[in-house]
matplotlib code that plots the C-alpha trace (Angstrom):
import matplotlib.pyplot as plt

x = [-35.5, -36.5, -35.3, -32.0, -31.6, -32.2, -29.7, -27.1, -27.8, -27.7, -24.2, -22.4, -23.9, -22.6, -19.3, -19.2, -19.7, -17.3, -14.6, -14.8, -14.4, -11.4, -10.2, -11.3, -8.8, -5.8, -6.3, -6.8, -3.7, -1.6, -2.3, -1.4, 2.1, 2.7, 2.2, 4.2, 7.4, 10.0, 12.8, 12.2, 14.8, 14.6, 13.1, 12.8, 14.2, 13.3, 13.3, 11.1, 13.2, 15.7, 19.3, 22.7, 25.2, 27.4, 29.1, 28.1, 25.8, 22.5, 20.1, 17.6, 15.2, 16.0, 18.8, 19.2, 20.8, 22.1, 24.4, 27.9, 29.4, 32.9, 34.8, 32.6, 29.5, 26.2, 25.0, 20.7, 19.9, 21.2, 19.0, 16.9, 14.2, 13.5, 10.1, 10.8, 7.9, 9.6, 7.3, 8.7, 9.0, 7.7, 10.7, 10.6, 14.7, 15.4, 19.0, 18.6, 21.1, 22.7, 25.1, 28.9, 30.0, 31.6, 32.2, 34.8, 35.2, 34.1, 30.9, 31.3, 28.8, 29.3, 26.4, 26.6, 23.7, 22.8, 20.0, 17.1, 15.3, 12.3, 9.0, 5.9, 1.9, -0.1, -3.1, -5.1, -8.8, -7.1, -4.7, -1.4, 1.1, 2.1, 5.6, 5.9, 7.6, 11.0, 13.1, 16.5, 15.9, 14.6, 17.7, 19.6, 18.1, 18.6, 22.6, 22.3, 20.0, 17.1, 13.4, 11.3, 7.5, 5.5, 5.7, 2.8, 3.0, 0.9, 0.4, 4.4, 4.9, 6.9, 6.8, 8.8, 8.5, 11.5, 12.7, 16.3, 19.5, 22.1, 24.9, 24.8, 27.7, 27.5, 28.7, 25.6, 22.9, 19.4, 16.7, 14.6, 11.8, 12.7, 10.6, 11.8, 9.6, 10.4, 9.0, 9.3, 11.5, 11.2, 9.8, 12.9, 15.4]
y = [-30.3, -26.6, -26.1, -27.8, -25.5, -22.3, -23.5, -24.4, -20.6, -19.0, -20.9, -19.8, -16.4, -15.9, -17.4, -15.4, -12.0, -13.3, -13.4, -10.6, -8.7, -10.7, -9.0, -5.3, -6.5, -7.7, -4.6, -2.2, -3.7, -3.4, 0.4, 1.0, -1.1, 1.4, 4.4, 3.0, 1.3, 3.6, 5.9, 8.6, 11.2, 13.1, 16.7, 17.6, 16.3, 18.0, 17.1, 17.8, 19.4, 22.1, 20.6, 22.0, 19.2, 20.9, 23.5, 26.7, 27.6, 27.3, 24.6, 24.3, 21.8, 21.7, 19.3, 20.5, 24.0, 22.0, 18.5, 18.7, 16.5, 14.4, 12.3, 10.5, 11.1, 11.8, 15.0, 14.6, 15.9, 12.4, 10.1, 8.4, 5.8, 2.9, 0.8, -2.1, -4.4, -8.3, -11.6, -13.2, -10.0, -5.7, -3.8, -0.4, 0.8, 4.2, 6.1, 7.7, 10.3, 9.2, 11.2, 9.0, 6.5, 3.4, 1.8, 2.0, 5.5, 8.9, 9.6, 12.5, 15.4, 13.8, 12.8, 9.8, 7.6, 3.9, 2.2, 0.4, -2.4, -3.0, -5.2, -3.6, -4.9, -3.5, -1.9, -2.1, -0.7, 2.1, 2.6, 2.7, 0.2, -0.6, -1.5, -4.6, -6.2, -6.9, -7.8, -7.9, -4.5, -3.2, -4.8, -2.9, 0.6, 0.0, 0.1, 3.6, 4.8, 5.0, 3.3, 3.6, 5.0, 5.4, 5.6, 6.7, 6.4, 8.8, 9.6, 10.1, 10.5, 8.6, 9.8, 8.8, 9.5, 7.9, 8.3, 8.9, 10.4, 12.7, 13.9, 16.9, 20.0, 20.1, 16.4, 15.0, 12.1, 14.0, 12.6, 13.7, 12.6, 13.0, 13.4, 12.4, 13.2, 11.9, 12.4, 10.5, 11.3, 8.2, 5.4, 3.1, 2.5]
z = [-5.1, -5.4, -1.3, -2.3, -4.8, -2.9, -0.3, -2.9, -4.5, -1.0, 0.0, -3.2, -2.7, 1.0, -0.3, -3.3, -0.9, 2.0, -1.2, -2.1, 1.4, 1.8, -1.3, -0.4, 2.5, 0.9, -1.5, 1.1, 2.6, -0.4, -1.0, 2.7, 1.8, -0.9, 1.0, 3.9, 2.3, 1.5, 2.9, 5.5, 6.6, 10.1, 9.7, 13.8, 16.8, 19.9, 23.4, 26.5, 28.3, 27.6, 27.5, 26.9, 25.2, 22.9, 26.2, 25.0, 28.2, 26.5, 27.1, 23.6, 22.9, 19.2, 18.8, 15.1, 17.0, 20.2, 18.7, 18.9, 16.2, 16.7, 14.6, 11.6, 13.6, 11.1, 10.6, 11.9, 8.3, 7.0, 9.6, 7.9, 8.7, 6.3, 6.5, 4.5, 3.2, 2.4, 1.9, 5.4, 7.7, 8.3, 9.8, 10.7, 11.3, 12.2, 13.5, 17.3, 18.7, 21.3, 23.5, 23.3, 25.8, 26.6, 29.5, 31.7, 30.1, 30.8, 28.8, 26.2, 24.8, 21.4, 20.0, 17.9, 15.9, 16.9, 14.6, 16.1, 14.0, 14.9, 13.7, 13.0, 11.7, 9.8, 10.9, 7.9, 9.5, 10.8, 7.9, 9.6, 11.1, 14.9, 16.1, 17.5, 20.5, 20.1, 23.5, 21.5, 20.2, 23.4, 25.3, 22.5, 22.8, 26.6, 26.5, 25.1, 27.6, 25.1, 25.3, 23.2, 24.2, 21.0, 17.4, 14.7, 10.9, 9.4, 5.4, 4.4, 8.2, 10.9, 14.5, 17.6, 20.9, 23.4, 26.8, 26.8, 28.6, 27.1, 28.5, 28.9, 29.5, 33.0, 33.7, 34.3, 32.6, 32.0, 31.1, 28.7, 26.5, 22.8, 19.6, 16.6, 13.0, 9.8, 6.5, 3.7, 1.1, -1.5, -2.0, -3.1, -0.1]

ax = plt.figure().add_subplot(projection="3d")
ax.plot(x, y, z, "-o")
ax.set_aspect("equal")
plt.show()
């Protein structure tokens, strides 16, 4: 009798501990959710390469001094990247530059902003989230000649790295690999 009541003691002990790591997790998890969700805006956006899009002979790396706006296009001050936190999905969506074209048209040094959406999970031992795999977005970010290579959340910090072609003043696609930085500027989108 006395054995099967240190083993009944010992089970609702282990039980007992192994509930309440589960809920170190789900609060650990829920304080990174707060410090991720929220609206970011763009702060830098500089390339790899030097590149000249907005024809007045110099080739920068700082698109903030280099973009040449047209016709309703945003200003980069006003990109913003939300990470949104529902019940049934994580979505990390963000606004690229991207130099103007269409096809069956001649490509243009006006820089315009398309917005990716992608999914992300969170990374709770590491505190910080990882984009997931998305083909539809990645098919998406394709047709403007962007991929994307890496992004990092880090406290009130999100941080892209693409591959992608502008158009640049002399005529030509060039490849270049861009880094975007957010920062986070609220958090109610």
């Amino acid at each position: 009798m006395l054995k099967k009541t240190l083993l009944f003691l010992m089970a609702v002990l282990v039980l007992s501990c192994s509930k309440d790591d589960s809920n170190t997790v789900d609060l650990k998890k829920q304080e990174l959710i707060e410090k991720v969700h929220g609206l970011y805006r763009l702060r830098a956006a500089t390339s790899s390469v030097p590149i000249d899009i907005n024809l007045d002979g110099v080739p920068q790396t700082n698109l903030f001094e280099e973009v040449r706006y047209c016709n309703n296009t945003l200003n980069l001050v006003s990109y913003s990247c939300r990470i949104t936190h529902k019940a049934t999905y994580d979505k990390v969506y963000f606004e690229v530059p991207t130099s103007e074209f269409i096809e069956h048209y001649l490509p243009t040094t006006c820089i315009r902003d398309k917005g990716l959406a992608y999914p992300f999970e969170f990374d709770v031992p590491n505190n910080t989230i990882k984009l997931g795999q998305s083909d539809h977005w990645d098919e998406f970010a394709a047709d403007f000649k962007t991929e994307i290579l890496t992004m990092t959340w880090e406290e009130d910090w999100v941080y892209f790295t693409l591959k992608k072609e502008f158009y640049t003043s002399s005529g030509e696609w060039q490849e270049v690999e861009l880094y975007l930085e957010y920062e986070k500027t609220s958090d109610v989108l």
